[in-house]
N, CA, C and O atoms as a DFTB+ gen file, in Angstrom:
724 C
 N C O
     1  1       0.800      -1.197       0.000
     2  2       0.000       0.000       0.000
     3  2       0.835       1.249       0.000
     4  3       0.361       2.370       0.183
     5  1       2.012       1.013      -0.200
     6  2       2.688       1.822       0.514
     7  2       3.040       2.686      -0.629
     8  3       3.049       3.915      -0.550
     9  1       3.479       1.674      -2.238
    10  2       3.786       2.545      -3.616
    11  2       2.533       3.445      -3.924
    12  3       2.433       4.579      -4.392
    13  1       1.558       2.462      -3.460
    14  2       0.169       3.712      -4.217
    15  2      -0.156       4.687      -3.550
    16  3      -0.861       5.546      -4.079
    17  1       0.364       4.853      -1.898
    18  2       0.387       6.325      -1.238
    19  2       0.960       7.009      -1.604
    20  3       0.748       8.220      -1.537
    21  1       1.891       6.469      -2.120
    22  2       3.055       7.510      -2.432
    23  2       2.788       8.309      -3.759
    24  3       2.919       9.533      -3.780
    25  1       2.399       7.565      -4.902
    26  2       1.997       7.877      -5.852
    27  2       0.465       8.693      -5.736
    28  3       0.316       9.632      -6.518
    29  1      -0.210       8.503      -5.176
    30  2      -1.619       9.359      -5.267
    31  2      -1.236      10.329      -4.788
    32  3      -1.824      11.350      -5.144
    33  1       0.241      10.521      -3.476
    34  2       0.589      11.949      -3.084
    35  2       1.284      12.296      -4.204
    36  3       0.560      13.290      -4.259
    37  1       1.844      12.397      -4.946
    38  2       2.829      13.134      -6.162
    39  2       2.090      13.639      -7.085
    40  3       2.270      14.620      -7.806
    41  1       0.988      12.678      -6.992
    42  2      -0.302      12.963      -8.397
    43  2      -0.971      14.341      -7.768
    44  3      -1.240      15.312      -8.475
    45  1      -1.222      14.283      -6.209
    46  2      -1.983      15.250      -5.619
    47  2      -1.042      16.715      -5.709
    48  3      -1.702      17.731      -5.927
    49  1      -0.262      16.799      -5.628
    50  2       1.265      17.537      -5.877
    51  2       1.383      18.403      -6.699
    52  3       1.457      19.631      -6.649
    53  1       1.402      17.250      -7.914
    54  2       1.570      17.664      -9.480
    55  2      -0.161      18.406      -9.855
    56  3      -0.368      19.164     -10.803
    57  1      -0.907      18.084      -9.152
    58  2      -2.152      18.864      -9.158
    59  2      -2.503      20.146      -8.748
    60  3      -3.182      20.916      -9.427
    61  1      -1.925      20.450      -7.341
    62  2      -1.658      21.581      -6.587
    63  2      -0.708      22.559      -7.171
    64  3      -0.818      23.782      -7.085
    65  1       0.492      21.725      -7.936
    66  2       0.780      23.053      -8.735
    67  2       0.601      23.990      -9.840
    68  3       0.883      25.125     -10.222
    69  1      -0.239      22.535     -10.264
    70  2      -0.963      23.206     -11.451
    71  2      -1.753      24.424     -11.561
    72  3      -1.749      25.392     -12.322
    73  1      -2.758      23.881     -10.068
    74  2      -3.680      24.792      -9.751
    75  2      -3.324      26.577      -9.131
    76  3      -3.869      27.646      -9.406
    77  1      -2.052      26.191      -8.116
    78  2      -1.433      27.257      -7.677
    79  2      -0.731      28.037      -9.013
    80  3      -0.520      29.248      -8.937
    81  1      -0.458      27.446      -9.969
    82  2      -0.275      28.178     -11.013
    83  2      -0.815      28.497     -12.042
    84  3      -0.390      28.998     -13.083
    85  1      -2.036      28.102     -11.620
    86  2      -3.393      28.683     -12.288
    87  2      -3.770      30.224     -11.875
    88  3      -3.874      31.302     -12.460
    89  1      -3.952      29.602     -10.204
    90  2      -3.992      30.714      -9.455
    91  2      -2.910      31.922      -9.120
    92  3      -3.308      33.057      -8.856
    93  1      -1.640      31.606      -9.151
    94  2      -0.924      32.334      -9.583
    95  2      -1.308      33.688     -10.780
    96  3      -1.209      34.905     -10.623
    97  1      -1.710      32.989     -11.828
    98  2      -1.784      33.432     -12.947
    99  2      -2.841      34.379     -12.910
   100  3      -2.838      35.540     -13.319
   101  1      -3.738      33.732     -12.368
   102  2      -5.362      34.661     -12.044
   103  2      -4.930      35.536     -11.646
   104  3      -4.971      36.549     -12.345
   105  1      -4.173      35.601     -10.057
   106  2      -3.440      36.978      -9.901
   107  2      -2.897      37.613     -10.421
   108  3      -3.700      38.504     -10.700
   109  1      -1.800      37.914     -10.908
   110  2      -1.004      38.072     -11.612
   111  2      -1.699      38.922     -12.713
   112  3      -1.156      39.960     -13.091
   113  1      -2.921      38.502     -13.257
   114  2      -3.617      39.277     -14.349
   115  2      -4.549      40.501     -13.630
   116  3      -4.711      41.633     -14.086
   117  1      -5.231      39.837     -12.118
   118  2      -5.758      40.770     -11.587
   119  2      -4.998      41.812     -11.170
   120  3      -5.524      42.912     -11.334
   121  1      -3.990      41.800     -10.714
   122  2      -2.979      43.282     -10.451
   123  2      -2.780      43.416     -11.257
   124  3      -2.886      44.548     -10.784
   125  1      -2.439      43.522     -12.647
   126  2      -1.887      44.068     -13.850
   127  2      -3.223      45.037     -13.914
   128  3      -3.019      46.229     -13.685
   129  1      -4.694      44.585     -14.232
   130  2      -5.833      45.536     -14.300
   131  2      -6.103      46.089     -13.502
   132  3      -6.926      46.994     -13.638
   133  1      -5.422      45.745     -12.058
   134  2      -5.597      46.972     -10.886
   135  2      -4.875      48.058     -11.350
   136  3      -5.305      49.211     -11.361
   137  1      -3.213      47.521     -11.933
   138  2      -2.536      48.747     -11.818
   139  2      -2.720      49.510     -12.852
   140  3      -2.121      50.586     -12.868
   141  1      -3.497      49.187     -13.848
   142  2      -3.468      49.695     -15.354
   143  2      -5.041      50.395     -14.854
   144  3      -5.251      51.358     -15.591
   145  1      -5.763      50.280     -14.221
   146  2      -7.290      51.317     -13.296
   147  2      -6.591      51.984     -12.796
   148  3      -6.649      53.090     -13.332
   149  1      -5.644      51.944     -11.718
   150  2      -5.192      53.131     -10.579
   151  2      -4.219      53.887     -11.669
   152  3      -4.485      55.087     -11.601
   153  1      -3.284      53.668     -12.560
   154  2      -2.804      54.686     -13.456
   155  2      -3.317      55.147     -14.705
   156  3      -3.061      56.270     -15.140
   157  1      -3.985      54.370     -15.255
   158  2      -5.090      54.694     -16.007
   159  2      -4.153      54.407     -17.442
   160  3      -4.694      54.648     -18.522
   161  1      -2.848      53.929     -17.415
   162  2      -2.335      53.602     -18.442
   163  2      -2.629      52.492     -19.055
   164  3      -2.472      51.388     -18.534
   165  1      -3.236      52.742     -20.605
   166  2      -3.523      50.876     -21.258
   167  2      -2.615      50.553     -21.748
   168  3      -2.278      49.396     -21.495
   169  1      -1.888      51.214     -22.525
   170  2      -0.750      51.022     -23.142
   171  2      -1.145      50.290     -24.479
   172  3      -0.506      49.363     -24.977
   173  1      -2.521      50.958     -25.081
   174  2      -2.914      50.365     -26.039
   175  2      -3.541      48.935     -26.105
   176  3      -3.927      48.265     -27.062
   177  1      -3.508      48.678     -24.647
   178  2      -4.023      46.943     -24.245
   179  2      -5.715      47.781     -23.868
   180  3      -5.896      48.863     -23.308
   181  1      -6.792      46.766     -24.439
   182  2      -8.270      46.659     -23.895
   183  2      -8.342      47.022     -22.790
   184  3      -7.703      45.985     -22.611
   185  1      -8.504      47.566     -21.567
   186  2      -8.460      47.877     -20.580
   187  2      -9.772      46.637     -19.745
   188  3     -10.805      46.141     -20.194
   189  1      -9.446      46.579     -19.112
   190  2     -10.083      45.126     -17.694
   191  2     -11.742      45.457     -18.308
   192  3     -12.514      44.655     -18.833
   193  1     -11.944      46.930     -18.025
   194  2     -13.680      47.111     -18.417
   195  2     -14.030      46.215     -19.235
   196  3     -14.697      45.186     -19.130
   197  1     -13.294      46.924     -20.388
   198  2     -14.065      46.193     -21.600
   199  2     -13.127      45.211     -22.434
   200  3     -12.637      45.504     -23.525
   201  1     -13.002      44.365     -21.963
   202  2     -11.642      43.212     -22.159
   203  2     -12.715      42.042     -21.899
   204  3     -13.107      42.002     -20.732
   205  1     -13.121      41.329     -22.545
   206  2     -14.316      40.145     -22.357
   207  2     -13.376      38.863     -22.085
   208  3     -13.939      37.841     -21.693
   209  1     -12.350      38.857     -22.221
   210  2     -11.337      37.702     -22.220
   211  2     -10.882      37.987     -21.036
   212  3      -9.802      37.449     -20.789
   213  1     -11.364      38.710     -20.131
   214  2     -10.732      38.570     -18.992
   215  2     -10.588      37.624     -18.214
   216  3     -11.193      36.736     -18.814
   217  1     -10.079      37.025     -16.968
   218  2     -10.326      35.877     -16.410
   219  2     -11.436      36.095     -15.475
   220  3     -11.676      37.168     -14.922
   221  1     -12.143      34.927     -15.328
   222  2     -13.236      35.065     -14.265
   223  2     -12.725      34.682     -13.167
   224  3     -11.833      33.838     -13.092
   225  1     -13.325      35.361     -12.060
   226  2     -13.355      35.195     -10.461
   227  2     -13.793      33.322      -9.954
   228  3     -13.885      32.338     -10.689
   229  1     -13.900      33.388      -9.077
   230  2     -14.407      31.795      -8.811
   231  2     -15.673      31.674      -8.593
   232  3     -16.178      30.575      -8.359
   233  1     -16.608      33.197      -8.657
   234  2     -18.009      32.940      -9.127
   235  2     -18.743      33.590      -9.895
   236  3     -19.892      34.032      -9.916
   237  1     -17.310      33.544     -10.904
   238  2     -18.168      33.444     -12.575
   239  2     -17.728      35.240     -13.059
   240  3     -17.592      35.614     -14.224
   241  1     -17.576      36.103     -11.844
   242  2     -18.003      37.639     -12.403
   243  2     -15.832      37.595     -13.290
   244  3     -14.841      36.968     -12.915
   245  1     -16.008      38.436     -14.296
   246  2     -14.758      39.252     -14.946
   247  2     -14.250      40.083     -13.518
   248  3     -14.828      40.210     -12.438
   249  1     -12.997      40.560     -13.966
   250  2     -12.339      41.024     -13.305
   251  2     -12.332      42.221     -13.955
   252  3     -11.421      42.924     -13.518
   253  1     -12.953      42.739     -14.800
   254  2     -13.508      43.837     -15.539
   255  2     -14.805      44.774     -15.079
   256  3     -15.108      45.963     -15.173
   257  1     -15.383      43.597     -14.544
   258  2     -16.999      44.088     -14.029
   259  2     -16.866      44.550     -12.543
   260  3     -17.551      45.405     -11.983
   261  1     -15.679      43.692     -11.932
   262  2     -15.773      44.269     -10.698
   263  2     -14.984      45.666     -10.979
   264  3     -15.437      46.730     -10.556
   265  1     -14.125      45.611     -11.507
   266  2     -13.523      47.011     -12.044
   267  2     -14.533      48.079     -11.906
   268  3     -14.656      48.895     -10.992
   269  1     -15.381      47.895     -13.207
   270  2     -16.799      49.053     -13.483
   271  2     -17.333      48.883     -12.052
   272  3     -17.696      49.963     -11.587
   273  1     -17.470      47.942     -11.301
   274  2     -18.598      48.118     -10.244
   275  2     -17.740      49.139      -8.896
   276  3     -18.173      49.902      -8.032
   277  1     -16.471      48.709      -9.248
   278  2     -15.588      49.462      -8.272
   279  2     -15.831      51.740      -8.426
   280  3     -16.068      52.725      -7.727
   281  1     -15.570      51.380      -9.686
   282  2     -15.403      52.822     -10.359
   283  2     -16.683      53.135     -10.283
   284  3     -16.702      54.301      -9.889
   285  1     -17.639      52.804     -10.418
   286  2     -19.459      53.035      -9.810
   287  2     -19.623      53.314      -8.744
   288  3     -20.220      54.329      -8.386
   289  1     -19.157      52.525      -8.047
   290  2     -19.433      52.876      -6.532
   291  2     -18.601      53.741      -5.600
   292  3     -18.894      53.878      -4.413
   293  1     -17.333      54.444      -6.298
   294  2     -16.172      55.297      -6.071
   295  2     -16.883      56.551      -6.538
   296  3     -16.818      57.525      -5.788
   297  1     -17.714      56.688      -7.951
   298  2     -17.953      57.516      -8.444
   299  2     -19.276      57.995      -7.733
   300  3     -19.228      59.218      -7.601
   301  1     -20.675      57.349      -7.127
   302  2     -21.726      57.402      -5.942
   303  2     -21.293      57.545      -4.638
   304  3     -22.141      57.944      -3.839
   305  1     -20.089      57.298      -4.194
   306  2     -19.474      57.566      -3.164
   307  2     -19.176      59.552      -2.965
   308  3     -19.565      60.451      -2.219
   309  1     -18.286      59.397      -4.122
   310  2     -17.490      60.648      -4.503
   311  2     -18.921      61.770      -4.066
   312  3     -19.001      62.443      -3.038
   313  1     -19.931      61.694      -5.181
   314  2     -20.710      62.609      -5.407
   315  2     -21.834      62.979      -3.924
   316  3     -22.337      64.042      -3.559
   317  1     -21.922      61.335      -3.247
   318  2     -22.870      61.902      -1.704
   319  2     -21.754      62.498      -0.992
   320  3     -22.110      63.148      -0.009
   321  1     -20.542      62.462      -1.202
   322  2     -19.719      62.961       0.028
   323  2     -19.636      64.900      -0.938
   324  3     -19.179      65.799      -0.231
   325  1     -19.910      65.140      -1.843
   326  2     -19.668      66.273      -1.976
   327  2     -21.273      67.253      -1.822
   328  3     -21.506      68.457      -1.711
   329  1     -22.248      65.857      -1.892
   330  2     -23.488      66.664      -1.261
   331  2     -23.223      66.864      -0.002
   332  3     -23.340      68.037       0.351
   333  1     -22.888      66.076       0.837
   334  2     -22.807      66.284       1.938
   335  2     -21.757      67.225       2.586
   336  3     -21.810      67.380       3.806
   337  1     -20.660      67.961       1.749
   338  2     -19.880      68.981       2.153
   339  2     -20.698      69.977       1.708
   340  3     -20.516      70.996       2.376
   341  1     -21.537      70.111       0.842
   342  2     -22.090      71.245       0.260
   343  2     -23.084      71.427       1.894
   344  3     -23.198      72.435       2.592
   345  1     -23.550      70.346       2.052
   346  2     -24.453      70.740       3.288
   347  2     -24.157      71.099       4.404
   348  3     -24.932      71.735       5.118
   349  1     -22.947      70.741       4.755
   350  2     -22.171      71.307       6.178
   351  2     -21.741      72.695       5.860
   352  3     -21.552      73.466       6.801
   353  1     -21.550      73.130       4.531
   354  2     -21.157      74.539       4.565
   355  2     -22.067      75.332       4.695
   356  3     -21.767      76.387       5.254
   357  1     -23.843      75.102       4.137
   358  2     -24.644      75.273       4.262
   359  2     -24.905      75.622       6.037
   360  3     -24.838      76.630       6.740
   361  1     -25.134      74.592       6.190
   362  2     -25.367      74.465       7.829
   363  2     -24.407      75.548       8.776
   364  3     -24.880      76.396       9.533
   365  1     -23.180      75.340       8.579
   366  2     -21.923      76.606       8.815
   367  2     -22.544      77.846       8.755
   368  3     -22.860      78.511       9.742
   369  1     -22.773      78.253       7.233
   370  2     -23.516      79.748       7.643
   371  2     -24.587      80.010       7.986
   372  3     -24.745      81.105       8.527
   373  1     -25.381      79.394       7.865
   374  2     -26.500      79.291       8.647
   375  2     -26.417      79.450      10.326
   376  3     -27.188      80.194      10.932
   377  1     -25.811      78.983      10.713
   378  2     -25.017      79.253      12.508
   379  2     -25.063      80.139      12.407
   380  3     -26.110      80.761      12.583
   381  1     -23.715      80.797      11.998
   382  2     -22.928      81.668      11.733
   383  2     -23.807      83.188      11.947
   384  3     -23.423      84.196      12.542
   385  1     -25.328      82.899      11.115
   386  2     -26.229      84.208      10.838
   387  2     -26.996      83.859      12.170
   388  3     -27.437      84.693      12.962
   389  1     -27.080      82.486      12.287
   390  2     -28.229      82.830      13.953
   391  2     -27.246      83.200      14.899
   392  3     -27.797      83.551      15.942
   393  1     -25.804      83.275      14.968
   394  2     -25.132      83.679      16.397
   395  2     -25.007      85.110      15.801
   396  3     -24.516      85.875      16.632
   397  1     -25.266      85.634      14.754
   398  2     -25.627      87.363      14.581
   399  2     -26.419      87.678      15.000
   400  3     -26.388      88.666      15.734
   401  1     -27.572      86.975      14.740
   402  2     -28.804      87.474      15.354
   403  2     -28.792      87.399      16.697
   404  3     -29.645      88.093      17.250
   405  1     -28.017      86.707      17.453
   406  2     -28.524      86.365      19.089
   407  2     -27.851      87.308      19.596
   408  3     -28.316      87.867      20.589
   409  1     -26.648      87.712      19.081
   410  2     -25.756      88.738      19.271
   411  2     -26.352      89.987      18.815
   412  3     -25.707      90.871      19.378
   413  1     -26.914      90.317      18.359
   414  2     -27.510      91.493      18.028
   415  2     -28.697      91.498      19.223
   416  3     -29.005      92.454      19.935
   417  1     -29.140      90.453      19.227
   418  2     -30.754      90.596      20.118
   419  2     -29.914      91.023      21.863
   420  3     -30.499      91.631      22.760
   421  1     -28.773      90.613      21.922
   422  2     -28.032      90.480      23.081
   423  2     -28.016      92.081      23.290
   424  3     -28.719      92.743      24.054
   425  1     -27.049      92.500      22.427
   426  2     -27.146      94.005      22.307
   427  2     -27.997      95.065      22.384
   428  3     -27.892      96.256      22.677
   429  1     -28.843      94.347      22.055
   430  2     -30.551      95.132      22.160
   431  2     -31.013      95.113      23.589
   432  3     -31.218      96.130      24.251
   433  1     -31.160      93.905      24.006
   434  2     -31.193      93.465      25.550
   435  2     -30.484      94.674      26.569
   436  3     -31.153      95.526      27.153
   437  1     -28.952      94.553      26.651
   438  2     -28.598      95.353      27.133
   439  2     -28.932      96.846      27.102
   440  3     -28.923      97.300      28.246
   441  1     -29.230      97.780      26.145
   442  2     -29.417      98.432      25.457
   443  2     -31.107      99.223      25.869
   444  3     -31.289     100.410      26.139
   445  1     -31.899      98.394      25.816
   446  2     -33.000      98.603      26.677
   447  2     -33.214      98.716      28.281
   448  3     -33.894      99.544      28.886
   449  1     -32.227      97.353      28.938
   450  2     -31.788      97.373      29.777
   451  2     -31.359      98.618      30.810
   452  3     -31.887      98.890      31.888
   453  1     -30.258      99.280      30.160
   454  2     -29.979     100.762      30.472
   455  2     -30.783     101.469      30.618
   456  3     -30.892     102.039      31.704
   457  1     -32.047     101.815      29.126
   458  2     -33.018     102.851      29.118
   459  2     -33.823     102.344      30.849
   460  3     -33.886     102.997      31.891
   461  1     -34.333     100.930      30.524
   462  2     -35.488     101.220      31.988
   463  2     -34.988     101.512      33.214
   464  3     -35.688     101.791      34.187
   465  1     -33.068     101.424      33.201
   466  2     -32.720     101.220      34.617
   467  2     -32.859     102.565      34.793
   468  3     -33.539     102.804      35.791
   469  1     -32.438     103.652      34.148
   470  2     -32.222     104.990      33.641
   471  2     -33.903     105.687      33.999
   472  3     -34.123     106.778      34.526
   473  1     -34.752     104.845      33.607
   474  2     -36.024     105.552      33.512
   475  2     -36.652     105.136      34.928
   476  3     -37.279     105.981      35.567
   477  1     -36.488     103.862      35.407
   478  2     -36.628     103.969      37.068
   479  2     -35.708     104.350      38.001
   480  3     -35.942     104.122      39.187
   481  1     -34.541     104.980      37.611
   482  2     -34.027     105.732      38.690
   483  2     -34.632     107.035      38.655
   484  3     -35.045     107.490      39.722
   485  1     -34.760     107.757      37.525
   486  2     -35.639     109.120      37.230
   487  2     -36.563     109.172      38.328
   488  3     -36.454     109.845      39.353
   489  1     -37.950     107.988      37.834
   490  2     -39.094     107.946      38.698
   491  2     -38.755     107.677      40.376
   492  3     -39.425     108.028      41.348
   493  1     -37.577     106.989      40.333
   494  2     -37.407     107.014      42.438
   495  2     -37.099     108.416      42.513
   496  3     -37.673     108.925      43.476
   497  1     -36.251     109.406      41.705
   498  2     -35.808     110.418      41.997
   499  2     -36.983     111.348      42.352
   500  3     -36.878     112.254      43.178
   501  1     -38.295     111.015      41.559
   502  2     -39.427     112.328      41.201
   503  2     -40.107     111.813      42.888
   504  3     -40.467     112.561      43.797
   505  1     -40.103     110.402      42.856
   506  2     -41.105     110.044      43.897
   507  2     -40.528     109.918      45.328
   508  3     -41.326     109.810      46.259
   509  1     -39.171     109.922      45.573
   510  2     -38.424     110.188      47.106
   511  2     -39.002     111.095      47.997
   512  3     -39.612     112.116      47.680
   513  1     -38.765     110.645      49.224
   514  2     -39.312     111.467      50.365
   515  2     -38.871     112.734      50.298
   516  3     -39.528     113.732      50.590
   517  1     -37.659     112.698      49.878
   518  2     -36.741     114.016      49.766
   519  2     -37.816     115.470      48.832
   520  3     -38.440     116.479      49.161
   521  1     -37.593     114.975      48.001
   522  2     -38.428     116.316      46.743
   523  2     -39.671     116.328      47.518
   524  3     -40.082     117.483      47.415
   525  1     -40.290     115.817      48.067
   526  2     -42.008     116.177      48.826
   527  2     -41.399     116.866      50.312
   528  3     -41.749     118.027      50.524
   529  1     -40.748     116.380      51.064
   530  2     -40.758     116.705      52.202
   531  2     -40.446     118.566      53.089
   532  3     -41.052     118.841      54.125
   533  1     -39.760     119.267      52.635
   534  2     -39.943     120.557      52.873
   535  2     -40.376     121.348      51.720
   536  3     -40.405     122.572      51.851
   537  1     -40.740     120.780      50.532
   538  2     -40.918     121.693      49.478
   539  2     -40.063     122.845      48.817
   540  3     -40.674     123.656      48.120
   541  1     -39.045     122.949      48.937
   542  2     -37.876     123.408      48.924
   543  2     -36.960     123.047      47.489
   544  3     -36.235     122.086      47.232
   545  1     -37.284     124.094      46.799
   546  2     -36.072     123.838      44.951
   547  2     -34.876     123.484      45.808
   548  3     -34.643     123.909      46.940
   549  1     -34.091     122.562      45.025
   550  2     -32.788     122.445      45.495
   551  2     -32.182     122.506      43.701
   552  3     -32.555     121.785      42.776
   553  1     -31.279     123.489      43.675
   554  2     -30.487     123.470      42.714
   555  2     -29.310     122.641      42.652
   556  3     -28.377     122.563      43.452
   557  1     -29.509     122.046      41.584
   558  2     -28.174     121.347      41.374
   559  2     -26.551     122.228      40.478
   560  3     -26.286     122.811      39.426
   561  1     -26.129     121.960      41.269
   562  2     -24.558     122.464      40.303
   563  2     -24.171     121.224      39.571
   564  3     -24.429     120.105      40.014
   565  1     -23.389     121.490      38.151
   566  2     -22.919     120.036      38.180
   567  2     -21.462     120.588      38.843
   568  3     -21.083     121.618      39.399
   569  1     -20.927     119.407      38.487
   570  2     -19.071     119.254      39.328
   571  2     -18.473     120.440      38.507
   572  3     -18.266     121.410      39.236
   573  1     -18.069     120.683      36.940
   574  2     -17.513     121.552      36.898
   575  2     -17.643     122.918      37.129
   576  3     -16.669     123.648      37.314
   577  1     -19.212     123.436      37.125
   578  2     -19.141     124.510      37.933
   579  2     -18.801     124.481      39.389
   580  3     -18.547     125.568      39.910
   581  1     -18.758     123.389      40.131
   582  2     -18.131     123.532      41.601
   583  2     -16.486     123.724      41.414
   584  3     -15.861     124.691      41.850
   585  1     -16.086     122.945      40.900
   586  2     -14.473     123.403      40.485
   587  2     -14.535     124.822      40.166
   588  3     -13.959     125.631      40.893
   589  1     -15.038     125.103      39.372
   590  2     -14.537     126.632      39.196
   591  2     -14.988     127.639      40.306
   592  3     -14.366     128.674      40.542
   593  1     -16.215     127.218      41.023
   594  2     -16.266     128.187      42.248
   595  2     -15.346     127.828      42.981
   596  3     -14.439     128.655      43.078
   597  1     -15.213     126.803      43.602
   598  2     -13.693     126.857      44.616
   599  2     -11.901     127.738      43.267
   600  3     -10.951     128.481      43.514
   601  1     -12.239     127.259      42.428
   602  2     -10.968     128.142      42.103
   603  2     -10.842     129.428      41.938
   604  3      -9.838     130.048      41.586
   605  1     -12.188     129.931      42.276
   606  2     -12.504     131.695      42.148
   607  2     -12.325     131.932      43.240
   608  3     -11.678     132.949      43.491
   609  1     -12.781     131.165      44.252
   610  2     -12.343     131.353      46.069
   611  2     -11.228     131.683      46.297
   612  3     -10.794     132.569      47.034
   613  1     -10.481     130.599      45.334
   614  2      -8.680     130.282      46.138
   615  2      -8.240     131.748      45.226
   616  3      -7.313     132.527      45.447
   617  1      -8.627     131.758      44.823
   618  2      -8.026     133.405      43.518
   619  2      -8.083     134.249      44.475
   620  3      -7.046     134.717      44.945
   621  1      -9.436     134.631      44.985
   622  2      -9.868     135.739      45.548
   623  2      -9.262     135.716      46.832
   624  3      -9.184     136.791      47.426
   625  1      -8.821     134.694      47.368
   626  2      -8.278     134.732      48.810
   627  2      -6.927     135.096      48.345
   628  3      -6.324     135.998      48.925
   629  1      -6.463     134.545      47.467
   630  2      -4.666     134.836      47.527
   631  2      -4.417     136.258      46.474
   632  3      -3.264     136.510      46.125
   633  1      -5.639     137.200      45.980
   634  2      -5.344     138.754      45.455
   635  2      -5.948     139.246      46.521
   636  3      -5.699     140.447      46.625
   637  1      -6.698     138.805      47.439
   638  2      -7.131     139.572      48.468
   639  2      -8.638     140.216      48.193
   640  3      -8.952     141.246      48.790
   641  1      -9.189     139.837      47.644
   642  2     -10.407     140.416      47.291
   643  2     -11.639     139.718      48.192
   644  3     -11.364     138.739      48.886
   645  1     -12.845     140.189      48.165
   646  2     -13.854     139.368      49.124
   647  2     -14.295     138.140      48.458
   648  3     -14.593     138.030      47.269
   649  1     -14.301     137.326      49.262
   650  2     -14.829     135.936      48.240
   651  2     -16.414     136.350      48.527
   652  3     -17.155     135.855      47.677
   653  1     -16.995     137.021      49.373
   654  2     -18.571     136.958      49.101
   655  2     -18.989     137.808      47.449
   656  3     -20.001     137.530      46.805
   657  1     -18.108     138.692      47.088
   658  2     -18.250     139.342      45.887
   659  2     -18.585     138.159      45.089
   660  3     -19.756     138.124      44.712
   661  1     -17.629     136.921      44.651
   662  2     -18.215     135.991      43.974
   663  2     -19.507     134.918      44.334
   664  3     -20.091     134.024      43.722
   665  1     -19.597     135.516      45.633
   666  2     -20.828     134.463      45.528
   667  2     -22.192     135.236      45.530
   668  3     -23.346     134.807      45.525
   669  1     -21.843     136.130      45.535
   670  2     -23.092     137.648      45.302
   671  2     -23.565     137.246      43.620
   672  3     -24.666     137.133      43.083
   673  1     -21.963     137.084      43.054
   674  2     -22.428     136.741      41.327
   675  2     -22.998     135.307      41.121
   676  3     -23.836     135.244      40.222
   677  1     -22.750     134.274      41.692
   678  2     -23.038     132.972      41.327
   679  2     -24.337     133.076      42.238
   680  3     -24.336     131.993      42.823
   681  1     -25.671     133.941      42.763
   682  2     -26.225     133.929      43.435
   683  2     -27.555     132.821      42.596
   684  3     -27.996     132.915      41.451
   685  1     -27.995     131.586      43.954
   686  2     -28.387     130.630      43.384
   687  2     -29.993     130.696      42.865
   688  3     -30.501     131.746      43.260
   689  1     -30.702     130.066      42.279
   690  2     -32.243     129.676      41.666
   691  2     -32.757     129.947      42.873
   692  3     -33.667     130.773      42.946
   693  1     -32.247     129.274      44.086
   694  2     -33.284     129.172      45.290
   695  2     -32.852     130.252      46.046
   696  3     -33.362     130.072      47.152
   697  1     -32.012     131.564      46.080
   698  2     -32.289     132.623      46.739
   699  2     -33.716     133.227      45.966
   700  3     -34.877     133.404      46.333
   701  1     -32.830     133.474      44.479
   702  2     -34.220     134.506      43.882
   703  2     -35.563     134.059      44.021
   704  3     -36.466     134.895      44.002
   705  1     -35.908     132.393      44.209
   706  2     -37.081     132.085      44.366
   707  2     -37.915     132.576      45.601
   708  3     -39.059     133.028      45.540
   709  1     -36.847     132.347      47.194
   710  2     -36.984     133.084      48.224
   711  2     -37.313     134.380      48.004
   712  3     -38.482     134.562      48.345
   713  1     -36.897     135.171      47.665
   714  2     -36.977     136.465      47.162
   715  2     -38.245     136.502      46.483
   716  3     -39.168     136.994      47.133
   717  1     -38.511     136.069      45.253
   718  2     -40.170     136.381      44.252
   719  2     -41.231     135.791      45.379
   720  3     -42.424     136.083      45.287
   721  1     -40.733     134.940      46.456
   722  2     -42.110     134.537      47.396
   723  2     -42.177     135.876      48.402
   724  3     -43.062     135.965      49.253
């Protein structure tokens, strides 16, 4: 038993290389049409597409068709991914105009903000115990006319003149009012 093991293994052998160099070969043709797709060089050879002599796969499809099906589905790929950048840029300015607007409405906010704080300090001012309670104008100075009365003081004290002379001239709303009552 021993010659015919031996022999059905050599036969099995001489089979396997056949096949591996079948398969070999299959390869061998399939990278050639890979590399002749990715450079796009035919070199005057049919190109894998449309090459009907191509070798078939082990279920049946060309190595041509998967080619086209490759470049199909590279090319449906390609085109949703550039809808879909078109839409994120979309979406981008679109933000972009609502954080104007919120920013603007922000500004507005503040902006009003001021006016009512502005318009209820007015009204505490009109409605304080103070303005009702002796009935009495009180004139306001602002600050820079107080600066300049104290610097007419310090004048008049150091030429020697009367400082009531200047306050005879700066004489206030609420004397003359005293006075017309």
């Amino acid at each position: 038993m021993a010659p015919n093991s031996t022999r059905g293994t050599a036969e099995r052998r001489s089979t396997d290389r056949r096949t591996n160099s079948a398969d070999f070969d299959a390869l061998a043709a399939r990278l050639d049409a890979v590399e002749r797709a990715v450079t796009g060089d035919g070199d005057g050879v049919d190109s894998p597409a449309t090459d009907t002599s191509a070798p078939a796969d082990d279920d049946g499809e060309t190595t041509g068709a998967r080619v086209e099906d490759a470049d199909a589905d590279t090319a449906g790929r390609d085109a949703e991914m550039e809808a879909l950048r078109d839409r994120v840029e979309t979406l981008e300015a679109e933000l972009d105009a609502v954080r104007g607007l919120l920013d603007g409405v922000r500004a507005v906010d503040e902006s009003v903000e001021r006016k009512a704080d502005a318009a209820l300090a007015a009204i505490e001012r009109l409605e304080s115990p103070e303005a009702d309670g002796d009935e009495l104008v009180v004139e306001r100075v602002p600050v820079d006319d107080l600066s300049e009365a104290a610097d007419e003081g310090t004048r008049a004290d150091r030429t020697g003149t009367d400082a009531s002379d200047a306050e005879e001239e700066t004489d206030s709303l609420a004397a003359r009012l005293r006075g017309a009552l």
